[in-house]
C-alpha positions in Angstrom: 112.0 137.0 71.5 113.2 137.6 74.9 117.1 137.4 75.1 119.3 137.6 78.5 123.2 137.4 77.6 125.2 136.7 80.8 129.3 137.7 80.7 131.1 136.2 83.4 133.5 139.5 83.5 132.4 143.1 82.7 135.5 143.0 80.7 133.9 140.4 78.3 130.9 143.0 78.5 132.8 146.2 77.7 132.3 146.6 74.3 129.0 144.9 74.0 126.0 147.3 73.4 122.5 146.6 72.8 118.8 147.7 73.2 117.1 144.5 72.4 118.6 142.1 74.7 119.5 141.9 78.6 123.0 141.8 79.9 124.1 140.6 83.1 127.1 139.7 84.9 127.8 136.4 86.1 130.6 136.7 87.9 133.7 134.4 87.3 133.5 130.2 88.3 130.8 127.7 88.4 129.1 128.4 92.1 128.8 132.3 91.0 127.5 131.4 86.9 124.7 128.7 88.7 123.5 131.8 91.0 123.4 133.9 88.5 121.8 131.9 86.0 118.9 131.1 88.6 118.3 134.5 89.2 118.0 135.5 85.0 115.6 132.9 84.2 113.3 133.8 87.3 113.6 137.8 86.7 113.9 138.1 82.7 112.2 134.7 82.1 113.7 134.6 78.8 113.3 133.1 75.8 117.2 132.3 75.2 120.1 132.9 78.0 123.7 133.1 76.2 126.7 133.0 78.6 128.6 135.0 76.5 133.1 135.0 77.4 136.6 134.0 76.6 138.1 130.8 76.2 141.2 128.9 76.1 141.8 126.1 73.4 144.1 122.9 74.2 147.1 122.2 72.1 144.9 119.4 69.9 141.7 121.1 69.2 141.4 122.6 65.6 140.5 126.4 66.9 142.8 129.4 66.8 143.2 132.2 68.9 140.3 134.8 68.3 138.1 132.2 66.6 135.0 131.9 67.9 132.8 128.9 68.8 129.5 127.6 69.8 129.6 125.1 73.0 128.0 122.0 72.1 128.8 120.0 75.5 130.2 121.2 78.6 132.0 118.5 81.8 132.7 119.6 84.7 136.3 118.3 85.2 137.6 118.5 87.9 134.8 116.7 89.8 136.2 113.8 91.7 138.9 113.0 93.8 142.4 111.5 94.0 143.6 107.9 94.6 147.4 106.5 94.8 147.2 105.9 91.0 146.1 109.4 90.3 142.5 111.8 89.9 139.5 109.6 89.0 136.3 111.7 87.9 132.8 110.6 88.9 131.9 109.7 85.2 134.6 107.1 85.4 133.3 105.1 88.5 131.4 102.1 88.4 128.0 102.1 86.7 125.9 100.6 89.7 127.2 103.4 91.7 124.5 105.9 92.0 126.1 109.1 91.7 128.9 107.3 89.4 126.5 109.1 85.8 127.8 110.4 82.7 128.8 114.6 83.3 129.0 115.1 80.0 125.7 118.1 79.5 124.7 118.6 75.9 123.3 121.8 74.6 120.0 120.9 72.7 119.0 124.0 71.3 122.2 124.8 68.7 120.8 126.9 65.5 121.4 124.9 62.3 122.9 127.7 60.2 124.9 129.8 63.0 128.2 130.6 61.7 130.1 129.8 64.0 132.4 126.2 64.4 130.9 123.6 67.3 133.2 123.1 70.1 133.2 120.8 73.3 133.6 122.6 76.5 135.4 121.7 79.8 135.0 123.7 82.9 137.1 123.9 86.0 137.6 125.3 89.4 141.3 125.5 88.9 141.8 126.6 85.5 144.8 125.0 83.1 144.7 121.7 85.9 147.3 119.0 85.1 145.6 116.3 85.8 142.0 116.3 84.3 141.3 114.4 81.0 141.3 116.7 78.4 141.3 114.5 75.3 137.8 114.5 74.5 137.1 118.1 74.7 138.7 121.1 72.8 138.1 124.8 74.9 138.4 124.9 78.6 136.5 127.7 80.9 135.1 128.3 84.4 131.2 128.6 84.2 130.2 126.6 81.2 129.0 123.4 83.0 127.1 125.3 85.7 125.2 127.6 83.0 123.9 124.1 81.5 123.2 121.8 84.6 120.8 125.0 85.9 118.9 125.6 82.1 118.9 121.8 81.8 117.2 121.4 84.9 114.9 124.3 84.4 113.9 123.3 81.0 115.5 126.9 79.6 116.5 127.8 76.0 120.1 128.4 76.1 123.1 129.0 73.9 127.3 129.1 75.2 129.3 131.4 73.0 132.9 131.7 73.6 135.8 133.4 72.2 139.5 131.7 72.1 141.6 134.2 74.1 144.4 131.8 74.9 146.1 128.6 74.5 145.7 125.9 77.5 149.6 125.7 78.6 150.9 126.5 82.1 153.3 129.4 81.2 151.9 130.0 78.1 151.8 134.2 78.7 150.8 134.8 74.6 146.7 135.9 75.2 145.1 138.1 73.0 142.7 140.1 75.7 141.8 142.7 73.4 141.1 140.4 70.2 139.5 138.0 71.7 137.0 140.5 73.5 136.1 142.1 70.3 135.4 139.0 68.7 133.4 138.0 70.9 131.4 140.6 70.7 131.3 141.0 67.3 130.4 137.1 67.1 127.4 137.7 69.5 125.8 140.4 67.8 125.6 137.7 64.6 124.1 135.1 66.7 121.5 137.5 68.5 120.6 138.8 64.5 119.8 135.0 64.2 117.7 134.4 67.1 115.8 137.1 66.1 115.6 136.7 62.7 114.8 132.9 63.1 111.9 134.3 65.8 110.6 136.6 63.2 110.0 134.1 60.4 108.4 131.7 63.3 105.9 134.6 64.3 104.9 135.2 60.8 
């Protein structure tokens, strides 16, 4: 099995090591992680693309700092614009509209007995935003919803694994870097033991 992890940081890359699998940087925000992602599957042509990177968890979600997750959905959400009563998101417009579809991506291709919890994944431009709808969705991040549009639309195995670094709360100062990193990494070296493993018993 062929296995390309993208980090959008090499900070979130600095302690991972590994022979068997690919490692790129992404670079940090949606425009840079769709690039990026284009140019892995067409040059590695991989079996399975991880974006691999920290996280940080809003105030309801169940997850803790240095837990870490596997992305089961990603929105993008911050797309849309602002009216007199306030931001409106393109998933919220009319039906009949064309453009006015649900931005909600799911991730198809989640192992069955990975240890880690499920999470659902917003991404934004402007990171800890004030007035995007957050309620259905637990970890927010800058890259998620561009890594899964482009392996979506190019019919590419793919897995989101994220660390929580931080809780979502303008002002809140109190992130664990350092933890967070490590576990991260520490969590991605289980999951690429599965893929492989899992690819193993399939070629036998």
């Amino acid at each position: 099995m062929k296995i390309t992890v993208l980090f959008p940081t090499q900070t979130e890359a600095s302690l991972f090591t590994r022979d068997d699998v690919s490692v790129r940087i992404s670079g940090v925000g949606l425009t840079a992680t769709a690039v990026a992602t284009i140019k892995a599957i067409a040059h590695d042509q991989p079996d399975i693309v991880i974006l691999a990177g920290i996280a940080g968890v809003f105030p309801h979600a169940p997850f803790k700092i240095g837990e870490v997750v596997l992305v089961e959905t990603e929105v993008e959400g911050d797309l849309g614009f602002f009216t007199p009563g306030g931001f409106i998101h393109l998933a919220h417009l009319p039906l009949e509209m064309d453009f006015a579809r649900r931005h909600t991506l799911s991730c198809p291709h989640l192992p069955d007995d990975a240890p880690f919890s499920l999470a659902r994944g917003m991404s934004l431009n402007a990171a800890m935003a004030p007035f995007v709808d957050t309620q259905n969705v637990d970890i927010e991040n800058m890259e998620g919803a561009a890594f899964f549009h482009v392996c979506l639309q190019e019919n590419q195995g793919f897995l989101e694994l994220r660390a929580i670094s931080n809780l979502v709360n303008i002002g809140d100062d109190n992130w664990d870097m350092q933890g967070s990193v490590q576990a991260l990494t520490d969590g991605l070296h289980k999951l690429v033991d599965l893929l492989l493993a899992q690819s193993h018993r399939i070629e036998q």
